[in-house]
C-alpha positions in Angstrom: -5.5 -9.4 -14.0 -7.1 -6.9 -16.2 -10.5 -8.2 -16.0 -10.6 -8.8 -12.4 -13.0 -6.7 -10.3 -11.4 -6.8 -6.8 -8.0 -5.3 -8.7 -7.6 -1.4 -8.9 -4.4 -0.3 -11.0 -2.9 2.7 -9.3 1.3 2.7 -11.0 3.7 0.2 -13.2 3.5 -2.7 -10.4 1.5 -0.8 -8.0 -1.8 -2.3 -7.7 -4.8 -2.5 -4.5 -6.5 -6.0 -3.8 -9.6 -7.0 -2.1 -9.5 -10.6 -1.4 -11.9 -12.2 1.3 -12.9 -8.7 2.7 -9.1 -7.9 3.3 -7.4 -5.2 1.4 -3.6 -5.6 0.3 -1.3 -3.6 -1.8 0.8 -5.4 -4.4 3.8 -4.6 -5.5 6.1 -6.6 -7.9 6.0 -9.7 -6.3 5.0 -8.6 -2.5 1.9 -8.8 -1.1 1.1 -6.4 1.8 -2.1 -6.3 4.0 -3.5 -2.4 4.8 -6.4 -1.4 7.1 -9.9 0.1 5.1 -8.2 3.8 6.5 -4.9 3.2 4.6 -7.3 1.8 1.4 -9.0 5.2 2.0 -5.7 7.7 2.4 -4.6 6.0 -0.6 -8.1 6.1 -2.7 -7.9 10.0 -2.1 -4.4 10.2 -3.0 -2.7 7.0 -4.8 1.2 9.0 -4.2 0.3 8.0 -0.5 0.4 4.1 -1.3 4.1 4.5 -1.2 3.9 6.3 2.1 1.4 3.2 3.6 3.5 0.7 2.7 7.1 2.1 4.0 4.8 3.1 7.5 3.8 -0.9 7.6 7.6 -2.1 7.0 8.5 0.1 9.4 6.1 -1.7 12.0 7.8 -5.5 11.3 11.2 -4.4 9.9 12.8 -1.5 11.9 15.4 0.6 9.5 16.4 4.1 9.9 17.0 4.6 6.1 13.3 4.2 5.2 12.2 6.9 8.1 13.3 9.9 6.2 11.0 8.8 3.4 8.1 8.9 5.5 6.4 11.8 5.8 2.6 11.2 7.3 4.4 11.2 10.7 4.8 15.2 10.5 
């Protein structure tokens, strides 16, 4: 994975993907599509890629605990 282009390293199994013009997140073993604006948020500040991915969950998996972790909403 080291020597692969499309892979920026951002934490300890925390890593951005580009992959057929699509930009994921990857984390441990998940795989999680974001838009080019959450690449962007996250580019300027990678402590946001933790903020990107709970705001996706949130939009397939509905669960209060991970809203008070989620501060882009205020």
């Amino acid at each position: 994975m080291e020597n692969n282009p499309n892979i920026k390293h951002l934490f300890d199994n925390v890593d951005l993907l580009k992959e057929d013009g699509r930009f994921y997140v990857l984390m441990g073993e998940e795989k999680l599509q974001i838009t080019k604006e959450e690449l962007l948020l996250i580019l300027h500040d990678h402590e946001l890629v933790f903020n990107v991915v709970i705001n996706a969950k949130r939009k397939h998996d509905f669960n209060t605990f991970m809203d008070r972790y989620s501060p882009m909403e205020y």
